[in-house]
ZAMARGU-4260 file (C-alpha; in steps of 0.2 Angstrom, whole numbers, plus 5000, padded with zeros to 4 digits):
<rodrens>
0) 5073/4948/5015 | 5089/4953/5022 | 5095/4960/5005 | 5079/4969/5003 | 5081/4978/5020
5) 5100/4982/5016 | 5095/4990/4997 | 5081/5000/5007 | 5096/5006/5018 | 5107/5010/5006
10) 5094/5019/4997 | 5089/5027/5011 | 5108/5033/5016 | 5111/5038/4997 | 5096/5052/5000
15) 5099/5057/5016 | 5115/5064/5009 | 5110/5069/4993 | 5108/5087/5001 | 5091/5089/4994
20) 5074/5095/5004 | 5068/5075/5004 | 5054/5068/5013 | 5054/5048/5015 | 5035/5042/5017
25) 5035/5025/5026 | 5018/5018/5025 | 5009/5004/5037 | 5010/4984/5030 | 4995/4984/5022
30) 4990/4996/5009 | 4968/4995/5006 | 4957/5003/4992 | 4948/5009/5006 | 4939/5026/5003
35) 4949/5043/5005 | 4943/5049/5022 | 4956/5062/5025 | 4959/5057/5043 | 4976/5048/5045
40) 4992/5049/5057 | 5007/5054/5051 | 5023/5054/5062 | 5034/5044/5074 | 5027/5026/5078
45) 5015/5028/5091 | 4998/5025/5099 | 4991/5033/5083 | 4998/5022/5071 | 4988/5008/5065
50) 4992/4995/5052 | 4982/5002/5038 | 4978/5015/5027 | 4969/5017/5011 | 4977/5023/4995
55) 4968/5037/4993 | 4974/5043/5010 | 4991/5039/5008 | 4992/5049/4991 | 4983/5065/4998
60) 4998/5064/5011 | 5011/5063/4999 | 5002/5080/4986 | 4999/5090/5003 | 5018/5086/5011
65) 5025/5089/4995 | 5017/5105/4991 | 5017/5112/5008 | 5035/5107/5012 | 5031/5097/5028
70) 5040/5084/5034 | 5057/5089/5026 | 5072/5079/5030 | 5061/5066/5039 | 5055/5049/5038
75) 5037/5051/5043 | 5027/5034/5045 | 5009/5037/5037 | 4993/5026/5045 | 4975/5028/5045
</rodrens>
């Protein structure tokens, strides 16, 4: 794991200063093929966060941020 963690670092690094208009999308540890619901939390780690999201949800997140240009140079942590 510790190489893992270092390489997700690294990339991490490598886009933060590749000047682009990036968005990093962390999700939660477990990923579900739950319906797409539409309600989620996106932001710091909070009270809202929650260790879950479905699929469905986490891609609508990531068309909507993309297309709408939220969340730019941020690392946004997605949950249902």
């Amino acid at each position: 794991m510790p190489a893992i963690v270092r390489d997700h670092r690294t990339q991490a690094r490598l886009i933060e200063e590749s000047g682009l208009a990036w968005t990093i999308i962390r999700g939660p540890l477990i990923f579900t093929d739950g319906p797409h619901t539409h309600r989620y939390h996106a932001g710091p780690i909070g009270r809202e966060s929650r260790p879950a999201i479905s699929r469905a949800d986490l891609a609508d997140f990531m068309l909507k941020t993309s297309t709408a240009g939220a969340f730019i140079r941020m690392k946004p942590l997605v949950s249902a």
